[in-house]
N, C-alpha and C positions, 0 to 999 in steps of 0.2 A: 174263326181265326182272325187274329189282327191284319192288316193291311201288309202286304209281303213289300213295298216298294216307298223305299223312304224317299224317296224322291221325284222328281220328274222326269222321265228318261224319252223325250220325244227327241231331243237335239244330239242321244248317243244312236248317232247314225255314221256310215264314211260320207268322207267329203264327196265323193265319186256318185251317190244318191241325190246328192242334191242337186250336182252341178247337172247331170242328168236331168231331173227336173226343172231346172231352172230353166233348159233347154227345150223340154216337151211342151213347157207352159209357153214360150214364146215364140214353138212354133205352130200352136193353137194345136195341140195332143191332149190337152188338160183334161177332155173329156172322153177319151178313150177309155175305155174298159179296157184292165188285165184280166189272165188268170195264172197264178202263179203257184207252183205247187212245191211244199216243204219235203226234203225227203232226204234219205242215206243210201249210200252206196254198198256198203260193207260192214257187217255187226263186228262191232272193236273186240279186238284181242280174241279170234278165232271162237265165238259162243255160236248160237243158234239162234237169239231172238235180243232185242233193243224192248223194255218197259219206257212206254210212253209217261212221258211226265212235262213239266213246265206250263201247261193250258191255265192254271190257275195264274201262275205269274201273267201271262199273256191277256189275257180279261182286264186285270187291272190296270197292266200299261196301257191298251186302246183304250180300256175307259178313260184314260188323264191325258190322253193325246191332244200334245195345244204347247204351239212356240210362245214363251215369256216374252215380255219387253225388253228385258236382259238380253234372252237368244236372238232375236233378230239386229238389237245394237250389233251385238259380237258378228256376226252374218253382214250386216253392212259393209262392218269396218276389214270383211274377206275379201270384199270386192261385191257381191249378187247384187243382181238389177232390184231398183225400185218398186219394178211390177212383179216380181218374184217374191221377195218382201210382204206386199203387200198380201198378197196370195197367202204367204204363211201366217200373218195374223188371223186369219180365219180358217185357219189348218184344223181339222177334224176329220177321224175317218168316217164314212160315209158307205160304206162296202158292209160287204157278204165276208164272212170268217167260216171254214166249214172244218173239225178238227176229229183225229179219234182221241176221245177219252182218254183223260189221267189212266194208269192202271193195264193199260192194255198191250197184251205182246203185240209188239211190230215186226216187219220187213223189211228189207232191201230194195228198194224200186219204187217204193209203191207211195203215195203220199199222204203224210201225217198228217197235213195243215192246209190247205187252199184260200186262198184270199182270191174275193174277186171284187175290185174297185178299181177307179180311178186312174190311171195311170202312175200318177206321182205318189197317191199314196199307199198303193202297192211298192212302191224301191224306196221309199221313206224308212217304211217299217221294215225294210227287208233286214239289217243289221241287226236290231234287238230282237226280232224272233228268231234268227236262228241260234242268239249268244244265249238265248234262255231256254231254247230247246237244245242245244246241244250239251249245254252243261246240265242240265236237269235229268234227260234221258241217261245219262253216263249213272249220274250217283244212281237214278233207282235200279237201272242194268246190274250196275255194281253189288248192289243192295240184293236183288232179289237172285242174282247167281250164289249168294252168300245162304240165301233160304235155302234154295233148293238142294245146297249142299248138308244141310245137317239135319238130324232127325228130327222127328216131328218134336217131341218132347223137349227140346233145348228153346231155351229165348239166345236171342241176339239181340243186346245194346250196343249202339253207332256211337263211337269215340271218337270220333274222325273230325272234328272242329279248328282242331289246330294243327292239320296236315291241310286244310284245306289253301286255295287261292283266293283267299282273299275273304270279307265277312260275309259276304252276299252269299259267295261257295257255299261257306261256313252253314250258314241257315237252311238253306236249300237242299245239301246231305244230311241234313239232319229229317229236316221234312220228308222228304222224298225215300230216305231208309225205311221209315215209320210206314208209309203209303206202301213200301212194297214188302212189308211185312215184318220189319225189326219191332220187338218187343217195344223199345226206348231208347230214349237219348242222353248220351251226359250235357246236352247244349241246353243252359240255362235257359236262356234266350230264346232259341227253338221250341221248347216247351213252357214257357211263358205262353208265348203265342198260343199255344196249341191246348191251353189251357188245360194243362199235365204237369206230372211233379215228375222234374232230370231226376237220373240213376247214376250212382256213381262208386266207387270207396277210397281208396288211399293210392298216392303215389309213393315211388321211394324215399323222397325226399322226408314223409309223415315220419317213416321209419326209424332213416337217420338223424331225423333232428333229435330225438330221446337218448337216452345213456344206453341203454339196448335194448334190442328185438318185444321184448314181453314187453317193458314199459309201456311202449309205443302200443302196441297191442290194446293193451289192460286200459291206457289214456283213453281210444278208441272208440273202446267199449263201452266204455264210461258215457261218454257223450252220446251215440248213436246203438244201445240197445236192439234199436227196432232192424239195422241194418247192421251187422257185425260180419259185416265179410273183410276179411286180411290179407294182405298183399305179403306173402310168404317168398318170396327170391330173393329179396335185397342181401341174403349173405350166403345160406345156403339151407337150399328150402326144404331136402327130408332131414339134415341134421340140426339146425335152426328155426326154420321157419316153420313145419308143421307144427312139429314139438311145444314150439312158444305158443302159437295157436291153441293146442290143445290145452295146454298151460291155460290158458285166457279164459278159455269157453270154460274151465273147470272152476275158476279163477269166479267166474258168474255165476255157474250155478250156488255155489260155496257162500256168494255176498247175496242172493236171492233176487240174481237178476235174471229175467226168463232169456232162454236158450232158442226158441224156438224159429230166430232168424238170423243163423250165424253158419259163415263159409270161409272158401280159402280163394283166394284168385293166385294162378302160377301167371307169369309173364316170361319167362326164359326159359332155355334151356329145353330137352325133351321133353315136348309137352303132353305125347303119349304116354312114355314109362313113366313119367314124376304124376301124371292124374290117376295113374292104377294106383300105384306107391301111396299117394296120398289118399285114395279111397280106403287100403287097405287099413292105413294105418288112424284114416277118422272112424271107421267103422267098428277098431279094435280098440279105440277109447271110450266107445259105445254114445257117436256121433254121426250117427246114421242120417240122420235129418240134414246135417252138415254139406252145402250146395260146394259144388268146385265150378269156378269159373277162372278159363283160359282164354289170352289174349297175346299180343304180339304179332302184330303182320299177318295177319290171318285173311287169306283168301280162300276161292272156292277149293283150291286143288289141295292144300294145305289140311284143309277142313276133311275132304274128302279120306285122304290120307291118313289123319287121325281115327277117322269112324274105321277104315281099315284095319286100323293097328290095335283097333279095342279099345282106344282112349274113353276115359270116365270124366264124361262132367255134364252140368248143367244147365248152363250157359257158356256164352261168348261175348268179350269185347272186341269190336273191329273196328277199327278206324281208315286208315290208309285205303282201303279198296273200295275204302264207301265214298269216301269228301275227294280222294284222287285215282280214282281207278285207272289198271293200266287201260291201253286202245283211245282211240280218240273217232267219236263218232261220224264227224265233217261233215255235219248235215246242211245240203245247198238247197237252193230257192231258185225256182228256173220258171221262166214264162211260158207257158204252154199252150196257151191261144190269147187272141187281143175279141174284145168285143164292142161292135160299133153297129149304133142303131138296130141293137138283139139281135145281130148278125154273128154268130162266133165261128171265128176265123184261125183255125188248130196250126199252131208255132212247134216247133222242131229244131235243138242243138243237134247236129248229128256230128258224130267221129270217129275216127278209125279203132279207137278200143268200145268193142260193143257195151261195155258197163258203163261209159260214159254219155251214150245216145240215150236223151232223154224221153220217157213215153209223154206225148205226144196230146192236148185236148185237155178240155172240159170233161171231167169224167167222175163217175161212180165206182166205189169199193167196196166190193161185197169178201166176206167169210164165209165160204163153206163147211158147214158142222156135217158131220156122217148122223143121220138121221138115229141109229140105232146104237151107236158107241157115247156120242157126244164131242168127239173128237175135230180140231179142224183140221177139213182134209187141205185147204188151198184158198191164198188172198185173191180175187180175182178182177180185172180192171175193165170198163167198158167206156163206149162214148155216151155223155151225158142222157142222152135222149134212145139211146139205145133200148129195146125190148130183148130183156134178155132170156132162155130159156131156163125155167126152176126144174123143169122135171128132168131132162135129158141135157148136158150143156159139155158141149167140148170146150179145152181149153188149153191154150197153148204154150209156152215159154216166148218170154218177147228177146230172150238173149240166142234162143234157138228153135226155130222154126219147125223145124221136125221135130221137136218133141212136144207130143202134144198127149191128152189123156182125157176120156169120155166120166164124168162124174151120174152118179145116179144115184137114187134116195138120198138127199140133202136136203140142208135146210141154209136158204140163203140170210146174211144178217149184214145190211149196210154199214160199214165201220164208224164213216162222216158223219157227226154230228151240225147240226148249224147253230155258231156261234154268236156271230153275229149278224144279222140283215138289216142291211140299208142303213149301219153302223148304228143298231140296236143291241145292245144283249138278250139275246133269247134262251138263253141257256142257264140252267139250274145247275149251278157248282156245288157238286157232291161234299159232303162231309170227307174229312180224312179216316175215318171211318168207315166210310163207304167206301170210297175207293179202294181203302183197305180190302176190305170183304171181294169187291170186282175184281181187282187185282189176281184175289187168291182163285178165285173163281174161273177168270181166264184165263190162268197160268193152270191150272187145272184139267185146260180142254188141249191142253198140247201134247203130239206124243212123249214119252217118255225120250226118246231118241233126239228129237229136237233140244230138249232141256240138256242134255247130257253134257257133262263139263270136255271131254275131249273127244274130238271129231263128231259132235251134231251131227246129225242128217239136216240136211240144206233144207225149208220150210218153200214149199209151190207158192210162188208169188208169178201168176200170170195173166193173160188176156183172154176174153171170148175169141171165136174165130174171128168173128168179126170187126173185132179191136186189134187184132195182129194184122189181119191182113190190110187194113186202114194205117196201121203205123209201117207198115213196109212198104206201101205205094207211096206215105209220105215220103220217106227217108229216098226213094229211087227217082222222087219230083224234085227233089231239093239238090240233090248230087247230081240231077240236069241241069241246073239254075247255073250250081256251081261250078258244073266245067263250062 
């Protein structure tokens, strides 16, 4: 795939990162180790699991990491010291990146992304990885609640390019649809890159520019043979629009142009009754081959509701819930221990809304699979160095201490990948194909319950015993400090 990042994005950071650093550096902090862990609090708009996405963006930004002669002029003229300056001319990341994979159901609490470097160039980056994780996890959230809603045999093409914020959005729903299992794109651009041929047919505007409905149809057809699908609502789509349709396709066969890839797309109105209607009535023109594809604001629930109501089609276009989906992720980046001379020393926000009190250290994230279903039964979080038990493992909730639950025959599976060391890339960026494939793969191993469009069951995101009880001696050390 072409290069996702047109530009240089080392200097799209807040002012508040720098001025920070500028201070670390000068009070000889330079060479502190963080570790700082990427994570959400809350899966947007009430689902059951967040599709990890944006790793690939994030590879390329570190890889280009480095202030211009440009940015540091502009940086002068803000007022930072000389020896800050200077500092940034030789700016590279130099750290450990450890991520889960493109494609993979996430959690609540638990963390995405870890960065361990430097001090300054752990809060440097903090700004652009979350702007890329957080917008990239939405669309494929978006994206892949949209799969799970329709049956297996429907495609879904993402139309969503120009609902999105902005082109960068733009590209990104479109990619990231694709990853989490949409058939294709209408985003030229997006599929340039992706080196694919966009999906597309007619707006209404194709319609009305002609003298009327058939014209327009029959013009069409002329040109795109291979793709004859008709955009039927523009006036009134079982007295008009089928009708002209079928008019059309008969219109081809008649001038001996092949039939065998031509459909209707409804965009208004009931889109259940008008795709029975319309089955019946291409079927009774003896148009059986004849694809329907609906579109219009279409989300999961939407979606849901039509397979309900018996609606007939074959596809879907979705736009809006892919490129702007509702929810907003608000994925934060918090320090979890500093490390000095291979000492690591475990940091702790703590606050009175327990969702808020961050877990705590340098730590491993393993998946529990049930040995014999395949299914995950629970994320679970340990201290770095920790031994932890595979055959027998209790395990706790870190929001609630008494709940806790004994696992047995499993199969443990680290989520973190290392992406970086010692600001190397080490890591093999999957095809969007592949991912594809993992994607489907690990959304596979989830219960059904967890997937379900309303009221989920909540997914076990917790600690070893020994990792709970470690974060609640912190939290009872720190709330001594602080009275």
């Amino acid at each position: 795939m072409n290069n996702r990042n047109p530009r240089n994005y080392t200097i799209l950071t807040d002012d508040y990162e720098l001025k920070m650093s500028g201070a670390y550096l000068e009070n000889n902090k330079e060479k502190t180790d963080a570790v700082f862990d990427v994570f959400f609090r809350r899966v947007p708009n009430y689902g059951g699991y967040v599709v990890m996405a944006g790793l690939d963006k994030i590879i390329d930004y570190i890889k280009n990491l480095k202030f211009t002669d440009e940015d540091i002029e502009y940086l002068k003229n803000c007022g930072y010291s000389d020896i800050f300056l200077k500092y940034l001319k030789n700016f590279k990341f130099t750290g450990d990146i450890y991520a889960i994979p493109d494609g993979t159901p996430v959690f609540p609490n638990e963390p995405l992304l870890t960065v361990v470097s430097p001090i300054i160039e752990s809060q440097i980056i903090e700004t652009a990885l979350l702007s890329m994780i957080n917008g990239s996890t939405e669309h494929a959230t978006g994206a892949r609640r949209i799969m799970e809603a329709v049956p297996n045999n429907v495609k879904v093409m993402e139309f969503g390019a120009r609902r999105a914020d902005g082109l960068e959005a733009a590209i990104d729903s479109s990619i990231y649809a694709l990853m989490a299992g949409c058939h294709g794109t209408s985003n030229v651009m997006a599929a340039k890159m992706l080196n694919m041929n966009a999906l597309g047919t007619m707006a209404h505007s194709f319609v009305e520019t002609f003298d009327n409905e058939f014209e327009a149809f029959k013009a069409f057809a002329k040109v795109y043979p291979e793709n004859t699908i008709l955009l039927v609502d523009t006036y009134d789509t079982l007295r008009s629009g089928i009708p002209n349709a079928i008019k059309t396709f008969n219109w081809m066969k008649t001038n001996g142009i092949n039939t065998n890839h031509i459909g209707i797309r409804i965009d208004s109105g009931d889109l259940a009754y008008l795709s029975k209607k319309a089955r019946e009535m291409l079927d009774a023109a003896g148009y059986k081959n004849a694809t329907i594809c609906l579109s219009n604001g279409l989300d999961d629930k939407k979606i849901e509701s039509l397979v309900k109501e018996g609606a007939i089609f074959d596809s879907l276009g979705v736009g809006d819930n892919i490129s702007k989906p509702n929810g907003r992720m608000g994925a934060v980046y918090k320090e979890v221990a500093t490390i000095n001379n291979g000492i690591i020393t475990p940091k702790i926000k703590v606050s009175d809304d327990v969702f808020k009190t961050v877990n705590p250290n340098f730590k491993n994230l393993y998946r529990a699979y049930d040995k014999n279903t395949g299914y995950a039964l629970a994320d679970i979080m340990c201290n770095k160095n920790e031994k932890i038990n595979k055959d027998n493992l209790t395990i706790v909730s870190l929001n609630n201490y008494i709940s806790e639950k004994t696992l047995n025959d499993f199969e443990l599976v680290k989520l973190q990948k290392p992406i970086f060391l010692k600001g190397k890339l080490v890591y093999n960026e999957p095809s969007l194909k592949e991912k594809r494939e993992y994607c489907e793969k690990q959304m596979a191993t989830l219960y059904p319950e967890v997937k379900r469009i309303n009221n989920p069951h909540q997914y076990y995101v917790d600690g070893t015993l020994e990792y709970a009880n470690f974060k609640k001696d912190m939290i009872n050390k720190v709330r001594k400090i602080g009275a």
